[in-house]
PQR file with spaces between the fields and no chain letter, atoms N, CA, C, O and H, PARSE charges and radii, in Angstrom:
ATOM       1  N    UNK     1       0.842   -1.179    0.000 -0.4000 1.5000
ATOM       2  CA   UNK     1       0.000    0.000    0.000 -0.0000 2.0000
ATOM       3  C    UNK     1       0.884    1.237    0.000  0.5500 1.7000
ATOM       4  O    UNK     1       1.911    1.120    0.669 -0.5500 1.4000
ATOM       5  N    UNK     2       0.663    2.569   -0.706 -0.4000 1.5000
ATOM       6  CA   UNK     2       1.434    3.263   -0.943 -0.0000 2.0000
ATOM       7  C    UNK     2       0.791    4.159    0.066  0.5500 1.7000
ATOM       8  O    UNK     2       1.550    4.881    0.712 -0.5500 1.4000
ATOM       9  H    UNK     2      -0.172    2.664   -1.249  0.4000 1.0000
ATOM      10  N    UNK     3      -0.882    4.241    0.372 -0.4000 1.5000
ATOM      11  CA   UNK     3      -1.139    5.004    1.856 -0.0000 2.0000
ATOM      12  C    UNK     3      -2.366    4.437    2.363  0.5500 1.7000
ATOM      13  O    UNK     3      -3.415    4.196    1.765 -0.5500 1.4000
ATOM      14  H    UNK     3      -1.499    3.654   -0.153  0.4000 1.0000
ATOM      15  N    UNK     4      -2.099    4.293    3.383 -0.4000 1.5000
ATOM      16  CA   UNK     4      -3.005    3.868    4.312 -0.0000 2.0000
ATOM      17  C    UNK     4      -3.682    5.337    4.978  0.5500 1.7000
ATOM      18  O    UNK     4      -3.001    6.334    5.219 -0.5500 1.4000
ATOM      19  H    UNK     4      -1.247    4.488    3.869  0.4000 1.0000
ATOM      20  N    UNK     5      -5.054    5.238    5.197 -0.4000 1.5000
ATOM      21  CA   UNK     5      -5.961    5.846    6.224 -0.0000 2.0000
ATOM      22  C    UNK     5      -6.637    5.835    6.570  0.5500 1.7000
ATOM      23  O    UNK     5      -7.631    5.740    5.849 -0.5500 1.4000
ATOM      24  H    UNK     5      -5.607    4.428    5.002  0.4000 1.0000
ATOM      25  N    UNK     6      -6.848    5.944    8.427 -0.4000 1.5000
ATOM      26  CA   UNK     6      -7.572    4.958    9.365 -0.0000 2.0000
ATOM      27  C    UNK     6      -8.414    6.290    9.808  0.5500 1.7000
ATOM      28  O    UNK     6      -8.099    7.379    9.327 -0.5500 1.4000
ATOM      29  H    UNK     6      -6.041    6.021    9.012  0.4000 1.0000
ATOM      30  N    UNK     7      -9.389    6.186   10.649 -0.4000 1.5000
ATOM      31  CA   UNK     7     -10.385    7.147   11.331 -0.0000 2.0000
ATOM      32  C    UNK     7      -9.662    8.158   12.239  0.5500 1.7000
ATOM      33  O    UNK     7     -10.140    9.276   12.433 -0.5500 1.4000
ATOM      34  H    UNK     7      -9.645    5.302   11.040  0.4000 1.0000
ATOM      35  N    UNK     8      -8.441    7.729   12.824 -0.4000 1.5000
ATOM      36  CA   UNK     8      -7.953    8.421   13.365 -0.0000 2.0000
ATOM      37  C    UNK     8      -6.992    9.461   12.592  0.5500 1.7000
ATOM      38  O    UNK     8      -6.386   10.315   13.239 -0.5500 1.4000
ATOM      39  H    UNK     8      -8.053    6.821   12.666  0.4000 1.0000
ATOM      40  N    UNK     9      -6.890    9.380   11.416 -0.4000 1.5000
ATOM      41  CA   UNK     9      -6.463   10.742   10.195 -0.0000 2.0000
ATOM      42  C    UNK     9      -7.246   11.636   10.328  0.5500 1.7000
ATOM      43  O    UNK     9      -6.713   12.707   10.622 -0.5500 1.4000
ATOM      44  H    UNK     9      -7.382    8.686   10.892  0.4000 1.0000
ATOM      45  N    UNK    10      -8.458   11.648   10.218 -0.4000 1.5000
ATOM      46  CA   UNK    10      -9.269   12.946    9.844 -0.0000 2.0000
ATOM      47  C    UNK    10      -9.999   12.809   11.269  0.5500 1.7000
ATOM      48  O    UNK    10     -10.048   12.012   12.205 -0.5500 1.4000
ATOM      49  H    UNK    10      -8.890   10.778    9.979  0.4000 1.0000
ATOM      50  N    UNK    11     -10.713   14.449   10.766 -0.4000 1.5000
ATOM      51  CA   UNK    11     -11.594   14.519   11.981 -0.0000 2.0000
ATOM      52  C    UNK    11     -13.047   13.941   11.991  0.5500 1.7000
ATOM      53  O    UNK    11     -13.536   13.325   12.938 -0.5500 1.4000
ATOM      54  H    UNK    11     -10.673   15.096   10.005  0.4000 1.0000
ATOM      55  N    UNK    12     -13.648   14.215   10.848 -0.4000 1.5000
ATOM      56  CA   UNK    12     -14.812   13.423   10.555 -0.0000 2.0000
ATOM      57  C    UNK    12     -15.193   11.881    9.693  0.5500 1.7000
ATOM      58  O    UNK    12     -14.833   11.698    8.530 -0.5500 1.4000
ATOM      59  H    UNK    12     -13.251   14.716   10.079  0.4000 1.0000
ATOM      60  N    UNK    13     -15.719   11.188   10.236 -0.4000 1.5000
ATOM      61  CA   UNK    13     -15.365    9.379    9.535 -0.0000 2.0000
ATOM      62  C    UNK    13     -16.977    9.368    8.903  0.5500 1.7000
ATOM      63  O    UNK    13     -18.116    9.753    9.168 -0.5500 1.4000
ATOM      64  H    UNK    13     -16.012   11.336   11.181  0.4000 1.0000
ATOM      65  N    UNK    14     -16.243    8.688    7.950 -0.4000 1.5000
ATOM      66  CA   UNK    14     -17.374    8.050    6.744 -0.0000 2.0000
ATOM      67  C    UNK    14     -18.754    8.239    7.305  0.5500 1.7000
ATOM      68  O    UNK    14     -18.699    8.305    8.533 -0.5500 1.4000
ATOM      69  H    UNK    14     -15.318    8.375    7.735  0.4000 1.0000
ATOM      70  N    UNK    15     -19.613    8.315    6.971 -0.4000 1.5000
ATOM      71  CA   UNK    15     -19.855    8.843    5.611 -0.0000 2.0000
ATOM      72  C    UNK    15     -19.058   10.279    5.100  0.5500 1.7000
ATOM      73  O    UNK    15     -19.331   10.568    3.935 -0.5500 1.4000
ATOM      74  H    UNK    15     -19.658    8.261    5.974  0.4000 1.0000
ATOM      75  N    UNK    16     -18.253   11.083    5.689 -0.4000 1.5000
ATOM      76  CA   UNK    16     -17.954   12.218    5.487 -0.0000 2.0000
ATOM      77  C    UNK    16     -16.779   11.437    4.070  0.5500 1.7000
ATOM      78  O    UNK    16     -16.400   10.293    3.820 -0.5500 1.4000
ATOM      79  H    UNK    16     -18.031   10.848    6.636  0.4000 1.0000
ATOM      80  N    UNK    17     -16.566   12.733    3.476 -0.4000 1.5000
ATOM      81  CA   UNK    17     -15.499   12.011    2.256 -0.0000 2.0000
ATOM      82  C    UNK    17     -13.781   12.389    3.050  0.5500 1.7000
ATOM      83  O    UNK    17     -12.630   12.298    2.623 -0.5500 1.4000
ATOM      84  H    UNK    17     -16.875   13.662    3.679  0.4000 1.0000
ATOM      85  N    UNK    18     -14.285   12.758    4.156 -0.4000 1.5000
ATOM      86  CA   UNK    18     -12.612   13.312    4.692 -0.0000 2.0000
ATOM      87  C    UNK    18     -11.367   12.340    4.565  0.5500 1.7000
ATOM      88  O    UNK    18     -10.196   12.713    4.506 -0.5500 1.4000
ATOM      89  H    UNK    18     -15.220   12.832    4.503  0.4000 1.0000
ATOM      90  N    UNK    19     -11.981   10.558    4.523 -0.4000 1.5000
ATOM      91  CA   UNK    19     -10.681    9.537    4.509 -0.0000 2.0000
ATOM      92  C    UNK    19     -10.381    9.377    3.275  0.5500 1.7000
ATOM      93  O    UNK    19      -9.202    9.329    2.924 -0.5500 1.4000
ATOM      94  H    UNK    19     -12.933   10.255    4.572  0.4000 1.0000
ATOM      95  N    UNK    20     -11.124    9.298    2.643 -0.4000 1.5000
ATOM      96  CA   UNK    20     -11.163    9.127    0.582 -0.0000 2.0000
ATOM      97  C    UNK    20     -10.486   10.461    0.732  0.5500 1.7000
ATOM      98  O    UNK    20      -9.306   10.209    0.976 -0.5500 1.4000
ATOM      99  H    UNK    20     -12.081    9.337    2.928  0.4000 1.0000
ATOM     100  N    UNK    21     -10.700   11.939    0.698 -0.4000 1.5000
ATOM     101  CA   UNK    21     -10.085   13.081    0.237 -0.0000 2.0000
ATOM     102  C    UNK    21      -8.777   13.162    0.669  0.5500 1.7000
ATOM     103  O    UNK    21      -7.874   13.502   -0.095 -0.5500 1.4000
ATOM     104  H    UNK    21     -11.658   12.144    0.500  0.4000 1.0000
ATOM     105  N    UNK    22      -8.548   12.802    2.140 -0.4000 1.5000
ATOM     106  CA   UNK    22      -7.013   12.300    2.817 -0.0000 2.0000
ATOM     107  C    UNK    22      -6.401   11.314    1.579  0.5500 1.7000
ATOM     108  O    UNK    22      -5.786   11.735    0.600 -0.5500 1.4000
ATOM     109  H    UNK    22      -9.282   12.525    2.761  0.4000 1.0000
ATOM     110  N    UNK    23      -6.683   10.070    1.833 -0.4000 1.5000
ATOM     111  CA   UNK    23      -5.913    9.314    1.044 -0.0000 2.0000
ATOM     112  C    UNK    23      -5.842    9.772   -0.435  0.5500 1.7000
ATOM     113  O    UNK    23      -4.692    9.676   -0.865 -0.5500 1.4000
ATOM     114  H    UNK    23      -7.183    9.728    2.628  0.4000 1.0000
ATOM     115  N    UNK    24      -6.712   10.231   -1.315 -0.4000 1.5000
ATOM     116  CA   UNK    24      -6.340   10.813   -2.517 -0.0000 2.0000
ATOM     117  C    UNK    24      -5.221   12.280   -2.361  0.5500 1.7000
ATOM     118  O    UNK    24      -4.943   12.766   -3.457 -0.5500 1.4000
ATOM     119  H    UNK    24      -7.646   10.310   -0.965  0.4000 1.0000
ATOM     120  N    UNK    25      -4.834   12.714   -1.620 -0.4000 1.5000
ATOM     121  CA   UNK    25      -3.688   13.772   -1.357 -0.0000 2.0000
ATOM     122  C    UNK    25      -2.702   13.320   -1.098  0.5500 1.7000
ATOM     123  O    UNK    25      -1.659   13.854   -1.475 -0.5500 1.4000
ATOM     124  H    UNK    25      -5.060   12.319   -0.729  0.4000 1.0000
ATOM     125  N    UNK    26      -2.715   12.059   -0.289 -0.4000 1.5000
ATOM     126  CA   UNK    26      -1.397   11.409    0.090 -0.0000 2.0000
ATOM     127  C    UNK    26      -0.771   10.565   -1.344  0.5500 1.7000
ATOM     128  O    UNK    26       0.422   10.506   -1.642 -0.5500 1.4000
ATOM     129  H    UNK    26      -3.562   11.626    0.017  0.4000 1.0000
ATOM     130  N    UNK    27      -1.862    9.975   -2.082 -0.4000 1.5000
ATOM     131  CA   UNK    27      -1.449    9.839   -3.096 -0.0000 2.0000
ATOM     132  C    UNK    27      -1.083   10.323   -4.815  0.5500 1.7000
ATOM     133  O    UNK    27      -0.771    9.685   -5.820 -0.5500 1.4000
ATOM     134  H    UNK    27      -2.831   10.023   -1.839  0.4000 1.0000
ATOM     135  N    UNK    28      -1.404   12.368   -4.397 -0.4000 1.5000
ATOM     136  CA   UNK    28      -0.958   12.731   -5.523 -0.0000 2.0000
ATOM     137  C    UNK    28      -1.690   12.250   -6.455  0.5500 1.7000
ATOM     138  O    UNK    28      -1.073   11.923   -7.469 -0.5500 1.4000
ATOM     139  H    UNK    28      -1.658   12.886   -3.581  0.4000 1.0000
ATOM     140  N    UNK    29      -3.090   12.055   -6.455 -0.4000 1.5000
ATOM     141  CA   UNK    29      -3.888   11.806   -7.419 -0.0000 2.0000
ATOM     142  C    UNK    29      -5.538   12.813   -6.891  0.5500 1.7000
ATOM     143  O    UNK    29      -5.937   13.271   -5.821 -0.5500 1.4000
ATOM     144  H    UNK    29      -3.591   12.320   -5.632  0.4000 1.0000
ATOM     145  N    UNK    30      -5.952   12.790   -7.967 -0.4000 1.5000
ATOM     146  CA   UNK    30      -7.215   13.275   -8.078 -0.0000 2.0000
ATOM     147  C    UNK    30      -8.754   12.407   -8.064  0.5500 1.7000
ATOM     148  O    UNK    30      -9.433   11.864   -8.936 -0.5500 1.4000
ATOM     149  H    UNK    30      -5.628   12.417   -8.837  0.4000 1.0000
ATOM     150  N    UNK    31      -8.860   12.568   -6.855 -0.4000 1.5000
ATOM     151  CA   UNK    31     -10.383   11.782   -6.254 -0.0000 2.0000
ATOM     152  C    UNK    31     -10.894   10.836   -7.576  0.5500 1.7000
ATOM     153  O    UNK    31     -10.714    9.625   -7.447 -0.5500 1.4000
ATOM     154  H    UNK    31      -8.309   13.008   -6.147  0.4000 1.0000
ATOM     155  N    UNK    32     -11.459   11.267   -8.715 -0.4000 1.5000
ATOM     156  CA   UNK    32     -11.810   10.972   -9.717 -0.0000 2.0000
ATOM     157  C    UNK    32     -10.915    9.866  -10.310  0.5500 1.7000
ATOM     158  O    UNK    32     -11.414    9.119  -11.152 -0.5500 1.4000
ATOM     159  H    UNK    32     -11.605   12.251   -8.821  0.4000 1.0000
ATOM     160  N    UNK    33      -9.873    9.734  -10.006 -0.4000 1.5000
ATOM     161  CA   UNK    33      -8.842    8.366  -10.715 -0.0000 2.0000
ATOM     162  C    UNK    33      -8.800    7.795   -9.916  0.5500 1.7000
ATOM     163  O    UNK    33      -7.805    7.075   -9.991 -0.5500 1.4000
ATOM     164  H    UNK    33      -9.468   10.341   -9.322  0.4000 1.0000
ATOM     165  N    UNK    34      -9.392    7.621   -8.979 -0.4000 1.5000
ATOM     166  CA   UNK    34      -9.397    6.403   -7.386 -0.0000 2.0000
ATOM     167  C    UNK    34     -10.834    5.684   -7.356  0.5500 1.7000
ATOM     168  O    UNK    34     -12.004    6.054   -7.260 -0.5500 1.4000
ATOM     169  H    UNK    34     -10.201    8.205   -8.918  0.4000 1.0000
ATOM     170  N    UNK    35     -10.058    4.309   -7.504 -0.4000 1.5000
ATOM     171  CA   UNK    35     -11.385    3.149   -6.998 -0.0000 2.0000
ATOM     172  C    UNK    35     -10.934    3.047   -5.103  0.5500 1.7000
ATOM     173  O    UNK    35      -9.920    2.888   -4.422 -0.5500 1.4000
ATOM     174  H    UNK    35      -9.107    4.008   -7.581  0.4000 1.0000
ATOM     175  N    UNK    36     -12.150    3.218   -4.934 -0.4000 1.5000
ATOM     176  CA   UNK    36     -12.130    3.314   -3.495 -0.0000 2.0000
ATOM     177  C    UNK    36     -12.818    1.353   -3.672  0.5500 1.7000
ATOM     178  O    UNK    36     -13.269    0.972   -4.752 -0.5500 1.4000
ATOM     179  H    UNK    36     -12.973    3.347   -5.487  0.4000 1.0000
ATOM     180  N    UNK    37     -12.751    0.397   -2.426 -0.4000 1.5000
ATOM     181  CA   UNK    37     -13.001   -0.970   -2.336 -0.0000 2.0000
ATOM     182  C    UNK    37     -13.881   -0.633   -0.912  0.5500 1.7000
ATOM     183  O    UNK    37     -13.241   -0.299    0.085 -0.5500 1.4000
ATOM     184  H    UNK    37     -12.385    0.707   -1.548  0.4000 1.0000
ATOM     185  N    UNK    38     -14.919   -0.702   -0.867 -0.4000 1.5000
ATOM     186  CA   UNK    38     -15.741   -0.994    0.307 -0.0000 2.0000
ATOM     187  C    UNK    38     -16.573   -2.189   -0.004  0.5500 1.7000
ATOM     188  O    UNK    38     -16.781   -2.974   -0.929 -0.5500 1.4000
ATOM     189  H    UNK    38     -15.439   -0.973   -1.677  0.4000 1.0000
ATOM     190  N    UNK    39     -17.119   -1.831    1.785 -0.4000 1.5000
ATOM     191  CA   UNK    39     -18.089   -3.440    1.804 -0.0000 2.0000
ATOM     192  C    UNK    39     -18.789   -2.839    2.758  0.5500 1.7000
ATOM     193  O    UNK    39     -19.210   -3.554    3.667 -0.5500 1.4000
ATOM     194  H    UNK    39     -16.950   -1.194    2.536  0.4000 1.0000
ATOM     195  N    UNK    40     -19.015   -1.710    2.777 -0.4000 1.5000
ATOM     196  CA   UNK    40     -20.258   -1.123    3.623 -0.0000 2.0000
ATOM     197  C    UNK    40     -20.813    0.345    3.175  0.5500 1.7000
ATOM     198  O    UNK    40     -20.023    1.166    2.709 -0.5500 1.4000
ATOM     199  H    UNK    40     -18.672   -1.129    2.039  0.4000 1.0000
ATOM     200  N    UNK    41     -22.165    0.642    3.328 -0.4000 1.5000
ATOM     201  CA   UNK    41     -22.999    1.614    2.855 -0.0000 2.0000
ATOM     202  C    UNK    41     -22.334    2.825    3.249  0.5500 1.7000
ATOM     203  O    UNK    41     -22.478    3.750    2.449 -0.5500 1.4000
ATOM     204  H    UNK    41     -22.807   -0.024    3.706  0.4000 1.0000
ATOM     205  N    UNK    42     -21.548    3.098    4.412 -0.4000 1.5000
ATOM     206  CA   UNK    42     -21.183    4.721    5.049 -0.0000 2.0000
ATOM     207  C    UNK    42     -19.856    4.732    4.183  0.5500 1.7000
ATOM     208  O    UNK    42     -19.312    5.826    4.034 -0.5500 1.4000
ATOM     209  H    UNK    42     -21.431    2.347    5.062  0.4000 1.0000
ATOM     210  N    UNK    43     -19.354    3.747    3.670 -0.4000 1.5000
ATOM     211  CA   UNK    43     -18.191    3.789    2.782 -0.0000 2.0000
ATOM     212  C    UNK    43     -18.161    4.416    1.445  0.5500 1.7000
ATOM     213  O    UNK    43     -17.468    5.307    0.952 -0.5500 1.4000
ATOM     214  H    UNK    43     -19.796    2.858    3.792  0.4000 1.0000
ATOM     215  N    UNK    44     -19.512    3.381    0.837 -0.4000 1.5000
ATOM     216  CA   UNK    44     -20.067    3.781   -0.557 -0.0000 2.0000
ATOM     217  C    UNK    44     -20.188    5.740   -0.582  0.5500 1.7000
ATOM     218  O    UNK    44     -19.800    6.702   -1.245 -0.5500 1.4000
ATOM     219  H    UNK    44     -20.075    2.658    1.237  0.4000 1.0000
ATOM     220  N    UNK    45     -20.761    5.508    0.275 -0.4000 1.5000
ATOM     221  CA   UNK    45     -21.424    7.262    0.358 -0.0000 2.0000
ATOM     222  C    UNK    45     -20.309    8.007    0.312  0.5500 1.7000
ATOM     223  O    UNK    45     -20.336    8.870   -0.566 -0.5500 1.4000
ATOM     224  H    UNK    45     -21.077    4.727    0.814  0.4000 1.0000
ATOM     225  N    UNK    46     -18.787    7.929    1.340 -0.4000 1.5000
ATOM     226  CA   UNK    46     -18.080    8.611    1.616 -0.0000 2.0000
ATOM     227  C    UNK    46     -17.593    8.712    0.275  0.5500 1.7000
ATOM     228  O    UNK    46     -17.495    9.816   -0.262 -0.5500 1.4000
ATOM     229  H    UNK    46     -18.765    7.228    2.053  0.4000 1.0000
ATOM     230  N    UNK    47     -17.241    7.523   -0.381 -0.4000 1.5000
ATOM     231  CA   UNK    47     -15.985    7.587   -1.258 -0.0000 2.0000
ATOM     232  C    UNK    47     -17.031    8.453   -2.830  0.5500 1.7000
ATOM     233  O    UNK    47     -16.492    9.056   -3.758 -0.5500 1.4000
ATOM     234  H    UNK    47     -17.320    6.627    0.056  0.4000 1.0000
ATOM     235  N    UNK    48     -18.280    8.269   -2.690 -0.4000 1.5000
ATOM     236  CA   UNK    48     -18.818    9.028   -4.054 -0.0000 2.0000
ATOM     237  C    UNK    48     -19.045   10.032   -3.627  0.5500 1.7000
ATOM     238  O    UNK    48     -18.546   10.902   -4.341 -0.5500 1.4000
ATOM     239  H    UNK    48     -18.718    7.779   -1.937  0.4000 1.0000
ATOM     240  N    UNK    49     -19.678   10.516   -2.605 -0.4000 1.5000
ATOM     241  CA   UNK    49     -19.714   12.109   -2.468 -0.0000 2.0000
ATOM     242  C    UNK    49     -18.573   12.702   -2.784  0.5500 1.7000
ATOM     243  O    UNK    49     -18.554   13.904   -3.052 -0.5500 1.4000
ATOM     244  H    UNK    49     -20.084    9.810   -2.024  0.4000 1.0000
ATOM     245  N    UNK    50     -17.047   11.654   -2.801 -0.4000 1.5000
ATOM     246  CA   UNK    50     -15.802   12.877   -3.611 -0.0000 2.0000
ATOM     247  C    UNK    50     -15.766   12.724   -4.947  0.5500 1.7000
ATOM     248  O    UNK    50     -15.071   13.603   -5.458 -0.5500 1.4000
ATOM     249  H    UNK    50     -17.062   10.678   -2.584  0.4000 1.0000
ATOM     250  N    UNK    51     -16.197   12.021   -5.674 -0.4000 1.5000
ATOM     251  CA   UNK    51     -16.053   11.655   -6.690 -0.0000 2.0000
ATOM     252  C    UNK    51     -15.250   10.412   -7.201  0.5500 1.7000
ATOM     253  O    UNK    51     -14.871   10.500   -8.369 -0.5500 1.4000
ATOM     254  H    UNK    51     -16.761   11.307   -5.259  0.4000 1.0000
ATOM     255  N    UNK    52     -14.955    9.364   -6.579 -0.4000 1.5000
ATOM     256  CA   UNK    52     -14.445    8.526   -6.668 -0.0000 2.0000
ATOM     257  C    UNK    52     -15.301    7.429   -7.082  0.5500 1.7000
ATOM     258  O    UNK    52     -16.523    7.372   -6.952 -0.5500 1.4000
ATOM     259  H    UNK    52     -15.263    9.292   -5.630  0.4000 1.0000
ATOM     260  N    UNK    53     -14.272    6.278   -7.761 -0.4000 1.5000
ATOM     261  CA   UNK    53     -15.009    5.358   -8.206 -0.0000 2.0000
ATOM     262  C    UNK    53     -15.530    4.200   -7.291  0.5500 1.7000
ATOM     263  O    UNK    53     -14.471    3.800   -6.809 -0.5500 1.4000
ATOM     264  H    UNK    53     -13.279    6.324   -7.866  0.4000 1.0000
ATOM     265  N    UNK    54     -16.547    3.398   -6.744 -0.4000 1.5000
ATOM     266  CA   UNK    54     -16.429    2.743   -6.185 -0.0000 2.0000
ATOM     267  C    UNK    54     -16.528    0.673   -6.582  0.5500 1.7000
ATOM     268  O    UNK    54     -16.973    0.107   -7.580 -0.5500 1.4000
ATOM     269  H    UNK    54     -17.408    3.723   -7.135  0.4000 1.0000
ATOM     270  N    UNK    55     -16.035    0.210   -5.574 -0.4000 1.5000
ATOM     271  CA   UNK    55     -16.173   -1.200   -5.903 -0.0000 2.0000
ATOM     272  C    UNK    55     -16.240   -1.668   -4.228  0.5500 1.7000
ATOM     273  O    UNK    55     -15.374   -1.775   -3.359 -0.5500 1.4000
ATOM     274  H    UNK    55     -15.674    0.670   -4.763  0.4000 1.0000
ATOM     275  N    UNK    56     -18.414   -1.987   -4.264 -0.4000 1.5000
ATOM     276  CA   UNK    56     -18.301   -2.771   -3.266 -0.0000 2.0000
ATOM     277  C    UNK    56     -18.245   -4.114   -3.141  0.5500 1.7000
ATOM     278  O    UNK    56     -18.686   -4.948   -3.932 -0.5500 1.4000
ATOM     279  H    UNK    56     -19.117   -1.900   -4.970  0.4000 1.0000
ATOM     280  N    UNK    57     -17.598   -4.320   -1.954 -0.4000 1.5000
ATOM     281  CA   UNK    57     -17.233   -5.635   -1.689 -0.0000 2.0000
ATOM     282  C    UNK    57     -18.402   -6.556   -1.229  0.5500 1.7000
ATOM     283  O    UNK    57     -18.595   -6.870   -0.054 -0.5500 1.4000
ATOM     284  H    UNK    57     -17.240   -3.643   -1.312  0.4000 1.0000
ATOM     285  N    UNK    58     -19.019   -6.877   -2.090 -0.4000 1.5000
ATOM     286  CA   UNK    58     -20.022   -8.052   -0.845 -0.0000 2.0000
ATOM     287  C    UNK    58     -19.452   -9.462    0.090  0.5500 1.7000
ATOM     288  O    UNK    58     -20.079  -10.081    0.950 -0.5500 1.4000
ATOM     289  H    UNK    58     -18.862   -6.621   -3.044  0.4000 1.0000
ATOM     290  N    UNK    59     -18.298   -9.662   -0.327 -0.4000 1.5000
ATOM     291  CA   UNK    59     -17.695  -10.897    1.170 -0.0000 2.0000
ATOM     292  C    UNK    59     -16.458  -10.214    0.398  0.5500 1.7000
ATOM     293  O    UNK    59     -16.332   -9.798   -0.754 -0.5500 1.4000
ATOM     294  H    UNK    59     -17.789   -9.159   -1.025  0.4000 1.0000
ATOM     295  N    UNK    60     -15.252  -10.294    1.957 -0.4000 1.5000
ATOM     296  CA   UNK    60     -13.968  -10.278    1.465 -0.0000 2.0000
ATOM     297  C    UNK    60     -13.380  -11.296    0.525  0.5500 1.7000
ATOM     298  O    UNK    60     -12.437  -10.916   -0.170 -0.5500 1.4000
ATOM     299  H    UNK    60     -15.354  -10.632    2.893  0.4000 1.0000
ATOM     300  N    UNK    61     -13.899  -12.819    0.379 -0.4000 1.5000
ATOM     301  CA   UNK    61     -13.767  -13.808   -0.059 -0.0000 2.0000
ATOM     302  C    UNK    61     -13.620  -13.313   -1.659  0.5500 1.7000
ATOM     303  O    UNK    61     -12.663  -13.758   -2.294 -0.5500 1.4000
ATOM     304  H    UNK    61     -14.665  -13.128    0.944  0.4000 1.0000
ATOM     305  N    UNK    62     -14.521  -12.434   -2.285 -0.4000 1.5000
ATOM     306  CA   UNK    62     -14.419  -12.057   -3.384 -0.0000 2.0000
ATOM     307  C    UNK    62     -13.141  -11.253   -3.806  0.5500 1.7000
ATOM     308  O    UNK    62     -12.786  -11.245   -4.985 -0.5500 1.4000
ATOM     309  H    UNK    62     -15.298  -12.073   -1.769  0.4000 1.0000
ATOM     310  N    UNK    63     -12.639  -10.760   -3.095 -0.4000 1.5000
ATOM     311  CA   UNK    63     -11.675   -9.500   -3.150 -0.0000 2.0000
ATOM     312  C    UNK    63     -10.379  -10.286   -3.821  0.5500 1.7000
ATOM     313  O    UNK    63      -9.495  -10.936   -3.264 -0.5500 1.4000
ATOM     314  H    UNK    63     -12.928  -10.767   -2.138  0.4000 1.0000
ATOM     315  N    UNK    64     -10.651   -9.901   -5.627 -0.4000 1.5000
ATOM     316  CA   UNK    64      -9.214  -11.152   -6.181 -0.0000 2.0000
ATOM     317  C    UNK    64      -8.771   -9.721   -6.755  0.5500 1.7000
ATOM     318  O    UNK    64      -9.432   -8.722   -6.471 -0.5500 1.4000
ATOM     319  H    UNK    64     -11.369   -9.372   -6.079  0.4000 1.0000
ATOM     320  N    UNK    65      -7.721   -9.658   -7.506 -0.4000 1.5000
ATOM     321  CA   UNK    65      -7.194   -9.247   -9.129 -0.0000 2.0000
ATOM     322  C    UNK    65      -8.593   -8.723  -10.299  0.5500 1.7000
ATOM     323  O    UNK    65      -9.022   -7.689  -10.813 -0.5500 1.4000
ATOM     324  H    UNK    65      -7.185  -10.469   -7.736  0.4000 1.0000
ATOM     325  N    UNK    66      -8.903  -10.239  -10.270 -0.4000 1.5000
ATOM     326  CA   UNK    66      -9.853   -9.997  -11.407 -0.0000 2.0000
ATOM     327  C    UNK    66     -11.045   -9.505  -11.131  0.5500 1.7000
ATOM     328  O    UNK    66     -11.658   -9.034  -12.089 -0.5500 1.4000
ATOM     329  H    UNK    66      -8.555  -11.078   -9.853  0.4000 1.0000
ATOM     330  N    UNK    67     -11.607   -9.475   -9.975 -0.4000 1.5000
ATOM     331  CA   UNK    67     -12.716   -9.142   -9.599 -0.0000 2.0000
ATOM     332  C    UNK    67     -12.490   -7.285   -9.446  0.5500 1.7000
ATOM     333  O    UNK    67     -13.465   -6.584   -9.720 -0.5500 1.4000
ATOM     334  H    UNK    67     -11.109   -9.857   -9.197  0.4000 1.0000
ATOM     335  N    UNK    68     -11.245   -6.651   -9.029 -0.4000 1.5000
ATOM     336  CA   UNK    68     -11.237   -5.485   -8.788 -0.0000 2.0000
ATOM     337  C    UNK    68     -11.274   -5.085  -10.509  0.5500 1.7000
ATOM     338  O    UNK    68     -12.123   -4.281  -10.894 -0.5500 1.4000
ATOM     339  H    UNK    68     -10.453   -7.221   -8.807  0.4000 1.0000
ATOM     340  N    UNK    69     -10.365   -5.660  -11.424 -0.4000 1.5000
ATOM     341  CA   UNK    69      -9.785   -5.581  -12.654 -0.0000 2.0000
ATOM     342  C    UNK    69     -11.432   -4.801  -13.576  0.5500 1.7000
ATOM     343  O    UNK    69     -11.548   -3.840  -14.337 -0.5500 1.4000
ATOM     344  H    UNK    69      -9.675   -6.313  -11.111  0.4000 1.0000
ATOM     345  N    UNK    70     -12.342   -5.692  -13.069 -0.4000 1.5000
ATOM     346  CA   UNK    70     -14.016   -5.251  -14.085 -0.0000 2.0000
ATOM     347  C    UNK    70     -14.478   -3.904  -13.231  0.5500 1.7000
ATOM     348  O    UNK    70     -15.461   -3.436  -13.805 -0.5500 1.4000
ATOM     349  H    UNK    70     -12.248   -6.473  -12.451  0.4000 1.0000
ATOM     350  N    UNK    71     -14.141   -3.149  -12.122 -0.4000 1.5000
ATOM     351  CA   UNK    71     -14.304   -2.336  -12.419 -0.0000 2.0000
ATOM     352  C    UNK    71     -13.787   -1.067  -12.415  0.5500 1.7000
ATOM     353  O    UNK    71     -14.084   -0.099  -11.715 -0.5500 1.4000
ATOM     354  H    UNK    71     -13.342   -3.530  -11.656  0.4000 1.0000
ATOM     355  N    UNK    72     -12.604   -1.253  -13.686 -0.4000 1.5000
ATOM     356  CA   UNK    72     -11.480   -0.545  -13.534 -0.0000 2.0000
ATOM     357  C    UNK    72     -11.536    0.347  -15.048  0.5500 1.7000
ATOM     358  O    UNK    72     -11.879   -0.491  -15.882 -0.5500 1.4000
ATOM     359  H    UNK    72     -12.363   -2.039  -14.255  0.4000 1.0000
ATOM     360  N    UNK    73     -11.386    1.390  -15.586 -0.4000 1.5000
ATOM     361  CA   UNK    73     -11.997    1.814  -16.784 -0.0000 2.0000
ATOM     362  C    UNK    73     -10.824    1.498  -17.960  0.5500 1.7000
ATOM     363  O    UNK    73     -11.047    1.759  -19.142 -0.5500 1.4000
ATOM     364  H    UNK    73     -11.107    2.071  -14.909  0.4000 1.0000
């Protein structure tokens, strides 16, 4: 992982977009070129209210390569 960020980064946690907007700064990219990976609804919300792409997870069990790969543009 090139950045990690946990609840204790920002001041306000998901649904707010403050961990998605953190981690897209740490990585020198623009909200909009980031697949955010959740597996819960306050996630979904956070990471699209910035504009990010999302891919939820319904079981971690799914979480391969190819499964992230379809929804990648």
């Amino acid at each position: 992982m090139d950045a990690v960020v946990s609840g204790d980064d920002v001041e306000q946690p998901k649904p707010d977009p403050a961990p998605y907007i953190k981690a897209a700064g740490l990585l020198e990219v623009a909200p909009g070129l980031c697949l955010a990976v959740e597996d819960g609804q306050l996630g979904v919300q956070a990471a699209t209210s910035c504009g990010m792409h999302v891919a939820r997870v319904p079981a971690p069990s799914v979480l391969t390569l190819e499964w992230l790969q379809a929804f990648l543009p």
